[in-house]
TORKOL-4160 file (C-alpha; in steps of 0.2 Angstrom, whole numbers, padded with zeros to 4 digits, m for minus):
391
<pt num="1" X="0000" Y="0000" Z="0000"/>
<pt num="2" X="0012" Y="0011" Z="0004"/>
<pt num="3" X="0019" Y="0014" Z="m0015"/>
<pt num="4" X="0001" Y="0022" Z="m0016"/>
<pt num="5" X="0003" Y="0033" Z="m0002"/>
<pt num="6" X="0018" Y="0042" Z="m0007"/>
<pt num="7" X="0006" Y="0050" Z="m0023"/>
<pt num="8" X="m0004" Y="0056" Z="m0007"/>
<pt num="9" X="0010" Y="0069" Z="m0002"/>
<pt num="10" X="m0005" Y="0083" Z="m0005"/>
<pt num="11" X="m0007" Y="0081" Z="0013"/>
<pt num="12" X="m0015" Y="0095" Z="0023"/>
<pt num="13" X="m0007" Y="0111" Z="0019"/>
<pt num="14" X="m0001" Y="0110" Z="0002"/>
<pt num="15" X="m0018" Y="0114" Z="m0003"/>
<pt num="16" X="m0012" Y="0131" Z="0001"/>
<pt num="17" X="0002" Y="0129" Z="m0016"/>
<pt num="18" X="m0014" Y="0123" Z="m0025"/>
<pt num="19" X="m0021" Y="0134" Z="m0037"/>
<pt num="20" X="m0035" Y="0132" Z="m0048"/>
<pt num="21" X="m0033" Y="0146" Z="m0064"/>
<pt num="22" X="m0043" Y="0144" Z="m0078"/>
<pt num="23" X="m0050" Y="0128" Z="m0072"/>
<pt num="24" X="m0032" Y="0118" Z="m0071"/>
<pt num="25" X="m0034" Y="0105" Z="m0060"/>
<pt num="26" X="m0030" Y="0094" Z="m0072"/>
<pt num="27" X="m0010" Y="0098" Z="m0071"/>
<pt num="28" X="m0011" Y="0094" Z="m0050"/>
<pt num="29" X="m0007" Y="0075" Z="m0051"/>
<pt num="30" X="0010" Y="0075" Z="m0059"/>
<pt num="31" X="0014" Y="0089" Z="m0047"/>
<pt num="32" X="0007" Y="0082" Z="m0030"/>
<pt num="33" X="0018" Y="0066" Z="m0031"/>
<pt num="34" X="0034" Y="0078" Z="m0034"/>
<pt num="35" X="0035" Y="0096" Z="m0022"/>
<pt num="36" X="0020" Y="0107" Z="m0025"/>
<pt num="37" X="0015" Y="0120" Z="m0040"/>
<pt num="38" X="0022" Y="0133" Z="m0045"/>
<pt num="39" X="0008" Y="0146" Z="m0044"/>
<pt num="40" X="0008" Y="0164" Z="m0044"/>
<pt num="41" X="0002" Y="0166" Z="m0025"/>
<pt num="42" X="m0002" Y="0156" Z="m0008"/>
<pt num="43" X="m0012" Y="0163" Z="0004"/>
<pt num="44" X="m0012" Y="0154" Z="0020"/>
<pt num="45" X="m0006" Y="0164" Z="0038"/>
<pt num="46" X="m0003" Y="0158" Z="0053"/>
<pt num="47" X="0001" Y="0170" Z="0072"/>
<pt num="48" X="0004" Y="0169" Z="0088"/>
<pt num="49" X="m0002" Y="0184" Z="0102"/>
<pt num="50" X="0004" Y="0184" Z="0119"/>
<pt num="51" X="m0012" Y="0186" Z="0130"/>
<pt num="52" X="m0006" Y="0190" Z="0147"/>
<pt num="53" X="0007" Y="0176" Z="0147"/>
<pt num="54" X="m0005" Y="0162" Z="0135"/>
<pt num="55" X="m0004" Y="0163" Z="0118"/>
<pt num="56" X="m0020" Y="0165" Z="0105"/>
<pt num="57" X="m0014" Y="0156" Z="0089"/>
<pt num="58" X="m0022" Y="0162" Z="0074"/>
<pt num="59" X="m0021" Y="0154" Z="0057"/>
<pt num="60" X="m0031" Y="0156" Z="0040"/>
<pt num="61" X="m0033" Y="0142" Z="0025"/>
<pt num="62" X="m0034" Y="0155" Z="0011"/>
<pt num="63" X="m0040" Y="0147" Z="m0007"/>
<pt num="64" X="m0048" Y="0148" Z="m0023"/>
<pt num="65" X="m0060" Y="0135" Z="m0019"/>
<pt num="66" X="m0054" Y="0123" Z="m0007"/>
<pt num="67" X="m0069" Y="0125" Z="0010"/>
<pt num="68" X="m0074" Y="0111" Z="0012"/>
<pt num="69" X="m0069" Y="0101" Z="0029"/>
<pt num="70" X="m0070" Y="0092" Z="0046"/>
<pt num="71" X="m0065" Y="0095" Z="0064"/>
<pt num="72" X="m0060" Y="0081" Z="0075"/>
<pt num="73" X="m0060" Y="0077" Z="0093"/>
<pt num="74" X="m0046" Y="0065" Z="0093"/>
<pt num="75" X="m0043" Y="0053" Z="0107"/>
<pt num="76" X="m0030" Y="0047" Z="0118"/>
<pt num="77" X="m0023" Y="0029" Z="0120"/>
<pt num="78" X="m0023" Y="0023" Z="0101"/>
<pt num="79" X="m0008" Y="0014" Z="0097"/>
<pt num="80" X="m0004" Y="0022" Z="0077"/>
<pt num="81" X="0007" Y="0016" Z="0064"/>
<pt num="82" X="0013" Y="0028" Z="0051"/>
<pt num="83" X="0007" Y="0020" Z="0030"/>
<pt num="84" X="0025" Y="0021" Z="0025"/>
<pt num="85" X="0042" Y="0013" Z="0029"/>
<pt num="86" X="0059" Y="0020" Z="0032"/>
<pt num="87" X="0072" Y="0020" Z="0019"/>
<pt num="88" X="0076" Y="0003" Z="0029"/>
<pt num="89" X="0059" Y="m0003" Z="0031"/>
<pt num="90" X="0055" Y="0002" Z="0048"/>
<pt num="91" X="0039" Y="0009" Z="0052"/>
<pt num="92" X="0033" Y="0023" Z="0066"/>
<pt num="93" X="0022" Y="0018" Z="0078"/>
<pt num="94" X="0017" Y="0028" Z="0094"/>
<pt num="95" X="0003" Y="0029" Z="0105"/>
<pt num="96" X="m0008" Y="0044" Z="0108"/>
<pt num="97" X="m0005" Y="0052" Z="0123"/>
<pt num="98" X="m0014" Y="0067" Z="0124"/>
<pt num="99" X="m0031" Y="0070" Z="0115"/>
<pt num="100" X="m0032" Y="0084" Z="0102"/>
<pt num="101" X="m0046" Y="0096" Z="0093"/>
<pt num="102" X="m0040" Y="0098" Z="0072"/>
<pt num="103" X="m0045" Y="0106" Z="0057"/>
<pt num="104" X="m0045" Y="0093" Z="0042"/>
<pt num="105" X="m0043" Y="0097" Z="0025"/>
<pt num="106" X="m0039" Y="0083" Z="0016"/>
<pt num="107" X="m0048" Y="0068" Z="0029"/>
<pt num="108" X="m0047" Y="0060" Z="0043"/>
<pt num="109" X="m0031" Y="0060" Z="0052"/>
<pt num="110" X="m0023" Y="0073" Z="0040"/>
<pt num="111" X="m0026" Y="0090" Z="0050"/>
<pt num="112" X="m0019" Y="0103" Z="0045"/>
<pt num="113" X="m0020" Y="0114" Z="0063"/>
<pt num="114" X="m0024" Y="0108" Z="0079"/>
<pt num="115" X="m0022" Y="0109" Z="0097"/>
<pt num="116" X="m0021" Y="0098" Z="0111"/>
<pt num="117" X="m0025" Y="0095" Z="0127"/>
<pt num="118" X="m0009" Y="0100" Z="0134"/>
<pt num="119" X="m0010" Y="0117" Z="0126"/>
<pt num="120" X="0002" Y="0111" Z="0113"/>
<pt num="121" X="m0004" Y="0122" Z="0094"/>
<pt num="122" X="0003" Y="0121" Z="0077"/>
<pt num="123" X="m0002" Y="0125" Z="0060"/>
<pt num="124" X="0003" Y="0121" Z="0040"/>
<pt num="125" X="0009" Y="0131" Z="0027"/>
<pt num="126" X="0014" Y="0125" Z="0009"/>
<pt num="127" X="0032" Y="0134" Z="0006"/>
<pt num="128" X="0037" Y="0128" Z="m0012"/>
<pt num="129" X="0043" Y="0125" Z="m0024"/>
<pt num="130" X="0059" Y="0118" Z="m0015"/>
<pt num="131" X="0064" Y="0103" Z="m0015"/>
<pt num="132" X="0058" Y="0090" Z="m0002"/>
<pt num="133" X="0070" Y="0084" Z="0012"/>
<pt num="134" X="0082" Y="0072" Z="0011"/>
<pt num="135" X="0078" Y="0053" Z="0010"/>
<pt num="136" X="0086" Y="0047" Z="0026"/>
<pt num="137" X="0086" Y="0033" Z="0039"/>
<pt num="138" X="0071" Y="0041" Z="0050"/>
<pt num="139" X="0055" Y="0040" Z="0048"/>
<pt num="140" X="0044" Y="0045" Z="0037"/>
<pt num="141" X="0026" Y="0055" Z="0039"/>
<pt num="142" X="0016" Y="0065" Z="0028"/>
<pt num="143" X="0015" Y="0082" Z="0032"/>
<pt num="144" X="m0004" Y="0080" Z="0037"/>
<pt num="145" X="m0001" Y="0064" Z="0050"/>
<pt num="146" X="0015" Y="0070" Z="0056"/>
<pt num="147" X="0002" Y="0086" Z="0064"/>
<pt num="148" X="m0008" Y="0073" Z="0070"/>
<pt num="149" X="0008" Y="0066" Z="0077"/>
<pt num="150" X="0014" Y="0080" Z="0087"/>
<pt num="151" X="m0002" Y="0081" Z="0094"/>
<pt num="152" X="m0004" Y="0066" Z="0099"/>
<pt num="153" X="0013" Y="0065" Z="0108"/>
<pt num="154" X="0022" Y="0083" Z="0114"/>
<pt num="155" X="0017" Y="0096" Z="0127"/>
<pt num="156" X="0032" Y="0107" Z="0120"/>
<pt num="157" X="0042" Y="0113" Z="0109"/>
<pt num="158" X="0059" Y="0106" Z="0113"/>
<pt num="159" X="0047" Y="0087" Z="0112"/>
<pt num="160" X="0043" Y="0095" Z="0093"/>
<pt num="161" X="0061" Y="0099" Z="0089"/>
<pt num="162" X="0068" Y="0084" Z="0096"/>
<pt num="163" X="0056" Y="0072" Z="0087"/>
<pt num="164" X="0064" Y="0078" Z="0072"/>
<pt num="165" X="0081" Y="0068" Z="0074"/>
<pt num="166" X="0067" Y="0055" Z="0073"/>
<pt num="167" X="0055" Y="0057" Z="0061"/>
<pt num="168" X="0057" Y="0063" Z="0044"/>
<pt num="169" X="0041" Y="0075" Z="0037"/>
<pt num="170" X="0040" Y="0070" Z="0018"/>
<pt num="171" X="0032" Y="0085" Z="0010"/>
<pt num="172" X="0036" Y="0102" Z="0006"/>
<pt num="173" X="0027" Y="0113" Z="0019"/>
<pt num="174" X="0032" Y="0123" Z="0034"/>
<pt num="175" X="0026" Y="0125" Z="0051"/>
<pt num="176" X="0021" Y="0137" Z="0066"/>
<pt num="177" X="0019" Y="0128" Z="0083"/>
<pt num="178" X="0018" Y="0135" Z="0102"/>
<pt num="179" X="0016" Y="0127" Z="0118"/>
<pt num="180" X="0005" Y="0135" Z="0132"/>
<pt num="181" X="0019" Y="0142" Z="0138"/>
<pt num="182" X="0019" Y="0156" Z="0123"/>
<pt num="183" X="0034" Y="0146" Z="0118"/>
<pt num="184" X="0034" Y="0146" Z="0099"/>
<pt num="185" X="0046" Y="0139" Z="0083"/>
<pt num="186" X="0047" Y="0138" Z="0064"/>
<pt num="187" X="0050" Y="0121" Z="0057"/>
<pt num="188" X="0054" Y="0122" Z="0036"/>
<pt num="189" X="0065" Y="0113" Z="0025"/>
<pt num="190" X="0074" Y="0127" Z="0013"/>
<pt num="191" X="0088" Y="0118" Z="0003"/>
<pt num="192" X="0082" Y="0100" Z="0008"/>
<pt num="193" X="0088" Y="0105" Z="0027"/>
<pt num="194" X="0079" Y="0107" Z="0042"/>
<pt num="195" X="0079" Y="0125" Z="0050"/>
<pt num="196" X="0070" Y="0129" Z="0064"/>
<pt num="197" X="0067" Y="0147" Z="0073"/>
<pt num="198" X="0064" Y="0150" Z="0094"/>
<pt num="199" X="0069" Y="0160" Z="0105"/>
<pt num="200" X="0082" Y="0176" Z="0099"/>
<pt num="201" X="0077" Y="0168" Z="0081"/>
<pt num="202" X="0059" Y="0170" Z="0081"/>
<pt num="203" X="0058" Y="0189" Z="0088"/>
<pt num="204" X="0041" Y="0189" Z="0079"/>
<pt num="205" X="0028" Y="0173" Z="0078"/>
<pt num="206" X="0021" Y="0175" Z="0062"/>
<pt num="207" X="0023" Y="0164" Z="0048"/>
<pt num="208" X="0016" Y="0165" Z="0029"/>
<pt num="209" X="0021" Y="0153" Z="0012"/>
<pt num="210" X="0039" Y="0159" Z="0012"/>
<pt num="211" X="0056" Y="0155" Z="0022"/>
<pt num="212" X="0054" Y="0165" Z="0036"/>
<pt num="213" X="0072" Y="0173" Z="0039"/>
<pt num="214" X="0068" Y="0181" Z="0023"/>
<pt num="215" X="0051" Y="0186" Z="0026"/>
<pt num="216" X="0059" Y="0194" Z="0044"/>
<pt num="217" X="0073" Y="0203" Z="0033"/>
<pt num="218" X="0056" Y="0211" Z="0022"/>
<pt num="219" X="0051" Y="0216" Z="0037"/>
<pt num="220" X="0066" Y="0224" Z="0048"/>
<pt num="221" X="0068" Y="0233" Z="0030"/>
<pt num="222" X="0048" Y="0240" Z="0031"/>
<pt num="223" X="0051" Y="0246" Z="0049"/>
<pt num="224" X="0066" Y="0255" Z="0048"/>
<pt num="225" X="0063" Y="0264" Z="0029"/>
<pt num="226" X="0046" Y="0262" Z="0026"/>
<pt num="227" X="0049" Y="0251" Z="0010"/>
<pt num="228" X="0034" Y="0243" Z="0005"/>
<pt num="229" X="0034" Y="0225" Z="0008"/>
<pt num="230" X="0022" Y="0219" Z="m0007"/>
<pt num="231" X="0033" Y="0209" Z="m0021"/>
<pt num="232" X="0029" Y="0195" Z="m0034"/>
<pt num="233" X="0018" Y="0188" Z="m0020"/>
<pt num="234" X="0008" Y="0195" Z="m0006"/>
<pt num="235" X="0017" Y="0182" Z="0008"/>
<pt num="236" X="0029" Y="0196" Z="0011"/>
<pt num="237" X="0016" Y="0208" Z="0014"/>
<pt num="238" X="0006" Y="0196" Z="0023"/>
<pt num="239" X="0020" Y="0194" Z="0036"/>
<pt num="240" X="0023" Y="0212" Z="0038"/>
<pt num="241" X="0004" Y="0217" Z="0042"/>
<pt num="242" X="0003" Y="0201" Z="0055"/>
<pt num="243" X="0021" Y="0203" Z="0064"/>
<pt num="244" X="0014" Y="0224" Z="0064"/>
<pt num="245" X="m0002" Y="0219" Z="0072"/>
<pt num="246" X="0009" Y="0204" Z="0083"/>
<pt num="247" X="0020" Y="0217" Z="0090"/>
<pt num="248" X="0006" Y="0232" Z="0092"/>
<pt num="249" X="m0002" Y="0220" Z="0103"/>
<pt num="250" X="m0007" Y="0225" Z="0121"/>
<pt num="251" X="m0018" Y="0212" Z="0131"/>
<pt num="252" X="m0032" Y="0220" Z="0139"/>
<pt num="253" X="m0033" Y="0214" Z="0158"/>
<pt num="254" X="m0045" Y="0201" Z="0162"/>
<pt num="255" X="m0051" Y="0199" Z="0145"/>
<pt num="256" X="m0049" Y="0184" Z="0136"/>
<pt num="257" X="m0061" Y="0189" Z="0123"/>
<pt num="258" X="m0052" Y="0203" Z="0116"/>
<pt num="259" X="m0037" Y="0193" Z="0112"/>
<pt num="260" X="m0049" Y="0181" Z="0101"/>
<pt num="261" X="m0057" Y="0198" Z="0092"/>
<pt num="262" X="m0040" Y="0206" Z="0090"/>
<pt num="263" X="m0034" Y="0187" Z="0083"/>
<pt num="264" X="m0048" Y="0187" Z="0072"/>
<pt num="265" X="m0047" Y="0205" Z="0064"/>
<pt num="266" X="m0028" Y="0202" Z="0059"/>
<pt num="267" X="m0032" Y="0186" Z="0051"/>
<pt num="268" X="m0045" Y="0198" Z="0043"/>
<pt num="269" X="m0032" Y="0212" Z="0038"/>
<pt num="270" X="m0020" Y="0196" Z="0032"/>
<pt num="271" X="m0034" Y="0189" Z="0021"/>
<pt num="272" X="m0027" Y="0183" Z="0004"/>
<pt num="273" X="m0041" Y="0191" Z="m0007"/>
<pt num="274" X="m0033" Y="0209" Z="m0003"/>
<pt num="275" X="m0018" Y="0203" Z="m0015"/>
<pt num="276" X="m0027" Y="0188" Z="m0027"/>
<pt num="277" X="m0040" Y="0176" Z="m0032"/>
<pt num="278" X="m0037" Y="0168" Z="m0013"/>
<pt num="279" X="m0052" Y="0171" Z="m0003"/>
<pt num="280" X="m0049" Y="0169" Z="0016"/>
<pt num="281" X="m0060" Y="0152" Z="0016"/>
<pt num="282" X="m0056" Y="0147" Z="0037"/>
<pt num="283" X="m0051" Y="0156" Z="0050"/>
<pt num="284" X="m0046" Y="0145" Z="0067"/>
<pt num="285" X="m0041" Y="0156" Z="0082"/>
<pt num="286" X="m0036" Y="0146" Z="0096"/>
<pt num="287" X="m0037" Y="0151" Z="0115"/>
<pt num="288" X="m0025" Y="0139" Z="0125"/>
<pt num="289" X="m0029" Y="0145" Z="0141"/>
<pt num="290" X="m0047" Y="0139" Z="0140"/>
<pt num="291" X="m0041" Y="0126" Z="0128"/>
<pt num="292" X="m0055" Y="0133" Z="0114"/>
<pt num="293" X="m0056" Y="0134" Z="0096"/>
<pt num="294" X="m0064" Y="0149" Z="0090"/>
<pt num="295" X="m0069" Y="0148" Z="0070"/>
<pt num="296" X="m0078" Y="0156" Z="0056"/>
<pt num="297" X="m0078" Y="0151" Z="0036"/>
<pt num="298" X="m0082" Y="0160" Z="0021"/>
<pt num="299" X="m0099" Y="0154" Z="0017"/>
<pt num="300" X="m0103" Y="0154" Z="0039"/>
<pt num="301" X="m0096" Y="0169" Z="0046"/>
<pt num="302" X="m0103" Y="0170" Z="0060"/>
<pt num="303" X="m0091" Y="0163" Z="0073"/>
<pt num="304" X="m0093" Y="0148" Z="0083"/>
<pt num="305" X="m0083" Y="0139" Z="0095"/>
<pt num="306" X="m0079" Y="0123" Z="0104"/>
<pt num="307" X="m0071" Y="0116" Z="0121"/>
<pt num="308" X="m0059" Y="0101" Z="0120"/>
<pt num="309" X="m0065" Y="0101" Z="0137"/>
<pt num="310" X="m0083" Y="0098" Z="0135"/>
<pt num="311" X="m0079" Y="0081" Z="0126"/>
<pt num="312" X="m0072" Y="0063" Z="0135"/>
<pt num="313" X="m0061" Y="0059" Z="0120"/>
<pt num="314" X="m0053" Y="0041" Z="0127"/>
<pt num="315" X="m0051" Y="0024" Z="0117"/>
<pt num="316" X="m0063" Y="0015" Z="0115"/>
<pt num="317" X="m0079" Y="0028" Z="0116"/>
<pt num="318" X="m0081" Y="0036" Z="0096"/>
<pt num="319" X="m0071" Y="0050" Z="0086"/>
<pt num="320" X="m0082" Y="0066" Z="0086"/>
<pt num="321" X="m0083" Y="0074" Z="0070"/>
<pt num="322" X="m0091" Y="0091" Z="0065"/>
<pt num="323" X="m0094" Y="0097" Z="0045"/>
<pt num="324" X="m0084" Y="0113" Z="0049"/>
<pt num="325" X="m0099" Y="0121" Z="0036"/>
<pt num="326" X="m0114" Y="0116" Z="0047"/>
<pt num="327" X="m0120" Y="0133" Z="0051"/>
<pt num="328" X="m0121" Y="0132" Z="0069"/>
<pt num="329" X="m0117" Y="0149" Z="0078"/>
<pt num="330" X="m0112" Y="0152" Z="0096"/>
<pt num="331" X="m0104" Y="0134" Z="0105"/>
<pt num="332" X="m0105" Y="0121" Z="0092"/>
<pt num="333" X="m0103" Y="0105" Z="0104"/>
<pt num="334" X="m0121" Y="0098" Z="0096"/>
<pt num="335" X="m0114" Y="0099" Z="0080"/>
<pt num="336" X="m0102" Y="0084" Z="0083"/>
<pt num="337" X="m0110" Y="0067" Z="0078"/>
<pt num="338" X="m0100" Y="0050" Z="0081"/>
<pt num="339" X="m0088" Y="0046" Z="0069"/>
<pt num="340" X="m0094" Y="0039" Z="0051"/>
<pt num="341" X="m0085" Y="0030" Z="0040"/>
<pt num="342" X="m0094" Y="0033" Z="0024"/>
<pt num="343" X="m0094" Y="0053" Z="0027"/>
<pt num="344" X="m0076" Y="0051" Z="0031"/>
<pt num="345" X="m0070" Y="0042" Z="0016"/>
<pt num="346" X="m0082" Y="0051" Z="0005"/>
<pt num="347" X="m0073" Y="0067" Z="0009"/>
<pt num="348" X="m0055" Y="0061" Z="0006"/>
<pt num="349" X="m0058" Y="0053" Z="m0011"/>
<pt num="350" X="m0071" Y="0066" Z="m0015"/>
<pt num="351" X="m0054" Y="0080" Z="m0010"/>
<pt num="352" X="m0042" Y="0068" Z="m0018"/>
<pt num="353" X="m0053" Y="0068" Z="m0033"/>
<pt num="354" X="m0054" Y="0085" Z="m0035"/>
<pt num="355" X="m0036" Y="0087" Z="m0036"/>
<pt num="356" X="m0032" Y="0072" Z="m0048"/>
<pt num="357" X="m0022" Y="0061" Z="m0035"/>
<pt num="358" X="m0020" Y="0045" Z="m0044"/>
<pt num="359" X="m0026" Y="0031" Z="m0033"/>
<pt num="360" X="m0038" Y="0020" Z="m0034"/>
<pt num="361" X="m0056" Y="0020" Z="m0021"/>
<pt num="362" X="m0050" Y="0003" Z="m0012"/>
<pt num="363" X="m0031" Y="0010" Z="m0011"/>
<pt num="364" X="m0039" Y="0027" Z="m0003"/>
<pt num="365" X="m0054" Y="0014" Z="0006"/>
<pt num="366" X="m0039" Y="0005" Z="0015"/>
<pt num="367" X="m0031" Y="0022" Z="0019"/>
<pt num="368" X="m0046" Y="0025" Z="0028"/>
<pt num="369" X="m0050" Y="0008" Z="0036"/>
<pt num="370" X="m0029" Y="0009" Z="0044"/>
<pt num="371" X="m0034" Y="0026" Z="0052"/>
<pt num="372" X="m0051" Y="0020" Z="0059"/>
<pt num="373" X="m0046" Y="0005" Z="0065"/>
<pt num="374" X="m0032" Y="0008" Z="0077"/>
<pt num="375" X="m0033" Y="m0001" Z="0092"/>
<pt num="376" X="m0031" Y="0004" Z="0111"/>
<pt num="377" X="m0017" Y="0005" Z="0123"/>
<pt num="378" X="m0019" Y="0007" Z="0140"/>
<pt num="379" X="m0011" Y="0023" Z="0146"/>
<pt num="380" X="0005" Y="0021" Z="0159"/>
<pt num="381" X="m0003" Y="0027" Z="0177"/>
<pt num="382" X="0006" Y="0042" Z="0177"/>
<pt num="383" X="0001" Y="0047" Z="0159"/>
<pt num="384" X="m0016" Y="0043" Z="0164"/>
<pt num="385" X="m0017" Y="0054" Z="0179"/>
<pt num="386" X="m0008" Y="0068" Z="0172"/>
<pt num="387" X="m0025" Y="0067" Z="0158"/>
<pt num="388" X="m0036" Y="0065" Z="0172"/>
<pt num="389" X="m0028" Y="0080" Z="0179"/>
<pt num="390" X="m0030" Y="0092" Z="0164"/>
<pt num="391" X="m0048" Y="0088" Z="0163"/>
């Protein structure tokens, strides 16, 4: 199966390098199984505020025409295995440790932001074209599963960073991540290399769909002459309104909620329709103090939200699972339903599809059937108490 899976590199984010001009999807498929497509723009922002020492995440999935999508309440204690095999046929495996809330693109188990219930946060951006990592000994994940992965298994950054001597991330994206600490790094691959950004490094947590020492160089140069940041492609700009509005920021005290309208109305003045086709199709602001997902789409603006802490999300009891387009305003927990397969998978081939991914309905069936069928481990005592304490 796993010769199938590698022409799934699309994963979550690098829908953000898709592009769909003059009705040219048909030239994605040769393109997904390589880096990502060379398109005049991408659109998709990510953020992080410093709310009275918690961090508000913000991030945008900006398309032509991409909206459709599910979240998930992922539980803990599944014992995973990755769909491919190391350069010397290893494979991954990991159990879940702490239960996470995700926005899915692509399906099931590809997220392409999330948060977990150790405050942990991270979202996707494509960064192409370059050329994809290096084939090496460790282990390989897709961009989309290796989210899923961090999720399931760090409370910090330094667990993020190290993971990488481990794990090998296949496709050509980049990421913004923080802990609830406000502790935040860049993880990309420019020149087939890993290069990651925290402390002194990242003055500014911002990230759009370029290298981000270059798009902090843009926007040094902006502050001390004034010089435009707007290029070829509206990721400069894009960087320099969100690290203006990150660094304007002052927390009003005892106010959680003005940290979330404040999130929300830089993702607004970041939108990708100010610079091209992109419309700004989600918005996700996450508050880690309260461990909530605040979100809005095009087609339903009206915002609404949800607790990871409202849900029991443990082996054995179902997956919950919410069309992120059911037009529910306010708190959305009645909008979750128990996980179906058949809505599931009719979403990843229907995505798949779209994009001209070359596998068949029983290779993408099984992709689905692995992801659904993991089985539960036990927690170790003091993992399992540390959860019960958290809840």
């Amino acid at each position: 199966m796993g010769h199938h899976l590698r022409r799934l590199a699309p994963a979550a984010a690098i829908l953000c390098g898709l592009a769909t001009f003059g009705g040219g999807r048909t030239a994605v498929a040769p393109v997904i199984a390589t880096t990502g497509l060379l398109v005049p723009d991408r659109a998709c922002s990510a953020l992080c505020l410093d709310d009275r020492g918690s961090p508000v995440f913000g991030a945008a999935m900006d398309h032509v025409t991409i909206d459709a999508g599910y979240v998930f309440i992922n539980p803990r204690g599944l014992e995973k295995t990755s769909l491919d095999a190391s350069v010397d046929g290893r494979y991954l495996t990991w159990v879940s440790q702490y239960a996470s809330l995700t926005f899915n693109l692509v399906g099931y188990h590809y997220a392409w932001a999330g948060m977990n219930e150790a405050g942990l946060v991270l979202s996707t951006m494509a960064l192409g074209p370059l050329s994809q990592p290096v084939n090496d000994h460790r282990l390989p994940l897709d961009s989309g599963v290796w989210v899923q992965y961090v999720l399931d298994t760090c409370e910090t950054i330094e667990c993020v960073v190290a993971s990488n001597d481990r794990v090998r991330i296949v496709t050509v994206d980049h990421y913004l991540v923080t802990d609830r600490w406000g502790n935040a790094v860049t993880i990309e691959f420019p020149a087939e290399r890993l290069v990651e950004h925290h402390g002194d490094a990242l003055p500014v947590a911002v990230l759009t769909n370029m290298v981000y020492a270059d798009a902090l160089a843009r926007w040094r140069t902006h502050q001390q002459s004034g010089e435009p940041c707007f290029t070829w492609s509206s990721s400069p700009a894009r960087f320099c309104i969100g690290a203006d509005r990150v660094v304007s920021f002052v927390p009003a005290e005892d106010d959680d909620e003005a940290a979330i309208a404040y999130a929300f109305e830089t993702l607004h003045a970041m939108r990708g329709e100010q610079f091209s086709e992109h419309s700004s199709q989600w918005n996700v602001v996450f508050d880690v103090r309260n461990r909530r997902a605040w979100f809005r789409t095009l087609d339903q603006p009206a915002i609404k939200h949800v607790d990871l802490a409202d849900f029991e999300p443990h082996c054995g009891a179902p997956v919950q699972m919410l069309d992120i387009q059911e037009p529910l305003p306010g708190d959305a927990r009645d909008g979750f339903f128990d996980f179906d397969f058949d809505r599931a998978l009719q979403h990843f081939i229907g995505f798949l599809r779209a994009w001209g991914v070359g596998a068949t309905d029983q290779d993408l069936t099984s992709v689905m059937r692995r992801f659904a069928s993991f089985p539960c481990r036990p927690a170790p005592p003091a993992v399992a108490e540390a959860a019960a304490s958290r809840r």
